[in-house]
Legacy VTK file of the C-alpha trace (Angstrom):
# vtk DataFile Version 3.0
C-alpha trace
ASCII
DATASET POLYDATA
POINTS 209 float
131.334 104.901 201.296
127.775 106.280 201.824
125.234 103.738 201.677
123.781 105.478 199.029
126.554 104.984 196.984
127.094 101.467 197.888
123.600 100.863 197.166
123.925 102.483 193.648
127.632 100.432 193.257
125.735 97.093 194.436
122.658 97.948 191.628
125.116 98.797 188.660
127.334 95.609 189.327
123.818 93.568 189.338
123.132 95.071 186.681
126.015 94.452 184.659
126.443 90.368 186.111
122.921 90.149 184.814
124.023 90.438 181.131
126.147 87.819 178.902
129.963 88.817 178.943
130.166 91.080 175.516
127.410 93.757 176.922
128.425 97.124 176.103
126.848 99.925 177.905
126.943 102.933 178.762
126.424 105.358 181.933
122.830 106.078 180.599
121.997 102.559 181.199
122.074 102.835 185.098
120.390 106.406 185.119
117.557 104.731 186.806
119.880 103.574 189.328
121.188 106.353 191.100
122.908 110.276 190.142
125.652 110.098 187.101
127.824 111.167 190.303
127.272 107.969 191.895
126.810 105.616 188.546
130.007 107.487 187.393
131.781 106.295 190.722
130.541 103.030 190.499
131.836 102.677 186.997
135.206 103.896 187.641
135.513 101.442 190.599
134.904 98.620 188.458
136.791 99.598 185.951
139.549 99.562 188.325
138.984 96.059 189.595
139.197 95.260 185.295
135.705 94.180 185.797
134.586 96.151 182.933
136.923 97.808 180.299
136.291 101.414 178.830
136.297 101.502 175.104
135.888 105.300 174.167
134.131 108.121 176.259
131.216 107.303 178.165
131.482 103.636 176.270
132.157 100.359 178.246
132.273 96.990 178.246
131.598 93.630 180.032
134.657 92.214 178.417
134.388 87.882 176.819
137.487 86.321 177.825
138.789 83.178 175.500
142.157 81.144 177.046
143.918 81.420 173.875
142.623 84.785 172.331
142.327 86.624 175.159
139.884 89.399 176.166
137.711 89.367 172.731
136.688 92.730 171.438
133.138 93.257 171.464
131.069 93.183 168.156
130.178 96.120 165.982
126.605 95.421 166.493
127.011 95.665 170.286
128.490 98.691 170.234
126.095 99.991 167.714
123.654 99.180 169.732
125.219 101.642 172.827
125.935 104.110 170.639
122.038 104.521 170.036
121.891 105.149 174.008
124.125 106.999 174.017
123.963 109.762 171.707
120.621 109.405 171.113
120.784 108.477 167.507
119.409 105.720 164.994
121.523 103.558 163.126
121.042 101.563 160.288
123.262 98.947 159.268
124.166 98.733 155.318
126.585 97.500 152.740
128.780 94.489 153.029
127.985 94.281 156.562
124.061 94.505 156.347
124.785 91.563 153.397
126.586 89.996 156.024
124.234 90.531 158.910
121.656 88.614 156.620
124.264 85.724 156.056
124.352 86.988 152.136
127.727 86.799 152.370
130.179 84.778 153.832
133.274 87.450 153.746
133.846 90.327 157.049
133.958 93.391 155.617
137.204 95.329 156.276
134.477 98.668 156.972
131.641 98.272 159.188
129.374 100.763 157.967
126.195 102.270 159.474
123.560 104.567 158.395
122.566 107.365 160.696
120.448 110.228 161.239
123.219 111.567 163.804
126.505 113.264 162.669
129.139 111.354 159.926
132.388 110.275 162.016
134.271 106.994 162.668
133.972 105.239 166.185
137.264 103.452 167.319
137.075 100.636 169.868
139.787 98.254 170.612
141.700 97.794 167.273
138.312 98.266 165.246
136.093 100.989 164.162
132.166 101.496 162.783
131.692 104.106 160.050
128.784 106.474 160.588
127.309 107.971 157.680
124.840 110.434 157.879
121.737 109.614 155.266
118.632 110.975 154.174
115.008 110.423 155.972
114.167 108.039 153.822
117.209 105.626 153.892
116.829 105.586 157.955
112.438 105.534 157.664
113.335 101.299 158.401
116.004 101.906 160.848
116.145 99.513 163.896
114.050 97.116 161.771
115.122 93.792 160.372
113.028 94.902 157.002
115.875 97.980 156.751
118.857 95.592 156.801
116.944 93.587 153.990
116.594 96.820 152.025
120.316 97.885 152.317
121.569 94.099 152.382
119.525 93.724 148.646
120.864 97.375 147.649
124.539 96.213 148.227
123.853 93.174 146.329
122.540 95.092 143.424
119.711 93.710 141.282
121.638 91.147 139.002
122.790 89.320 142.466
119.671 88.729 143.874
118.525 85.040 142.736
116.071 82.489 144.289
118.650 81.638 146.433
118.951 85.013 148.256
115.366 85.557 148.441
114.887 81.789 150.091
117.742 83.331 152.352
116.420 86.142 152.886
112.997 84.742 153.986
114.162 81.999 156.533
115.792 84.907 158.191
112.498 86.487 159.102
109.008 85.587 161.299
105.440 86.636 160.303
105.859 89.730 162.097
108.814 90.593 159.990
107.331 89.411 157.153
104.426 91.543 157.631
106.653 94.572 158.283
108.732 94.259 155.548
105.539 94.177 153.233
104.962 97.304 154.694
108.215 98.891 154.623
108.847 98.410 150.507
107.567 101.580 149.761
111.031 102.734 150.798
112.651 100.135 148.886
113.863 100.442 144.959
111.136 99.602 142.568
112.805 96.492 141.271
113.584 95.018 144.719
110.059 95.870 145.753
108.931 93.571 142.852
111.486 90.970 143.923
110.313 90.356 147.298
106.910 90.788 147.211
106.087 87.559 145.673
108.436 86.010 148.073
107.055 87.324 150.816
103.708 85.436 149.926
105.538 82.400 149.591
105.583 82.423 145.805
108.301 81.332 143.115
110.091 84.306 142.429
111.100 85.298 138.669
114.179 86.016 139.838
116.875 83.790 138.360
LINES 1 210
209 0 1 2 3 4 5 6 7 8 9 10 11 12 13 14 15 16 17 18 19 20 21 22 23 24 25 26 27 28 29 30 31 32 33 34 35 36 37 38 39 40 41 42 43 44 45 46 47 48 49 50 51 52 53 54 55 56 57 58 59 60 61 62 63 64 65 66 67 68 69 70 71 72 73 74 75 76 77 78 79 80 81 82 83 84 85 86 87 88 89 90 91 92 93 94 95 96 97 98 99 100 101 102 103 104 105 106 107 108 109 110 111 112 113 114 115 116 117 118 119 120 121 122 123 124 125 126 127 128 129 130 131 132 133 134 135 136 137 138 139 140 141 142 143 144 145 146 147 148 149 150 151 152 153 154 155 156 157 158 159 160 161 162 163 164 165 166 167 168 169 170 171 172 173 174 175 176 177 178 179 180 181 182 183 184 185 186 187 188 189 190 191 192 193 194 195 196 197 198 199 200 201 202 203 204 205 206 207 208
């Protein structure tokens, strides 16, 4: 081996011990690193040594190990989050597992579902898949933002489920900066959830019962 290439292959293995076991990545994360000839080489080698495991094309992972489960598979939100290097996309999460995100509900959803302003399709890793679902401008205006998973998380809920007790939820789960860009964000948020959480954003008793 060049020592180019064992350059890049030392990098890309530093860079991968330097996350938490669970990272998934993707070749575009070592870019900086060397030519996709090289990264690609370096990736393949380790994938050899099951150092990392490859979950779909151009999709890896710095597989979590448990002595009685086994090698865990990695989280939706994890993979979400490579997907977005990937393919060069934003993602939004919604539904149950925005609600769930937000600890609004206790119960895993059976579909992981994500907004996106990228193509519709399912993503398979492991014995799991995300949902993609392609959305409107508007829908994906919060994306990336804790203040769009509050949106979608309330919109699952629907208006008759959102008490006291999810809006005092719902505010422990954010800091004045995302307090202060939710405020901002509820122009993209339904009229009646707008008038829901403004209140509680300024710390006041909501109406809602």
């Amino acid at each position: 081996m060049s020592e180019v290439l064992q350059s890049v292959d030392a990098s890309v293995r530093s860079r991968i011990f330097g996350h938490r076991r669970g990272w998934v990545f993707t070749p575009k994360h070592f870019l900086d690193l060397g030519s996709r000839a090289a990264v690609a080489l370096a990736l393949h080698r380790l994938k050899a040594e099951s150092t990392i495991r490859q979950l779909g094309r151009g999709l890896y992972d710095y597989p979590q190990n448990d002595p009685i489960l086994g090698t865990i598979t990695p989280s939706a939100d994890a993979v979400a989050r490579a997907l977005v290097v990937r393919d060069a996309i934003r993602l939004q999460p919604s539904g149950a597992y925005a609600a769930n995100l937000l600890g609004l509900s206790e119960q895993v959803p059976s579909r992981v579902v994500f907004m996106t302003d990228g193509p519709a399709r399912k993503v398979r890793f492991g014995k799991r898949e995300i949902i993609l679902q392609h959305t409107t401008p508007r829908n994906m205006a919060t994306a990336g933002r804790k203040s769009g998973t509050i949106i979608q998380a309330l919109r699952y809920l629907g208006r008759e489920q959102v008490d006291a007790h999810v809006l005092a939820t719902v505010r422990r789960q954010m800091n004045d900066q995302d307090r202060a860009t939710l405020r901002k964000d509820l122009v993209y948020a339904p009229a009646w959830m707008a008038d829901l959480l403004r209140p509680a954003l300024d710390g006041e008793t909501s109406d809602a019962q």
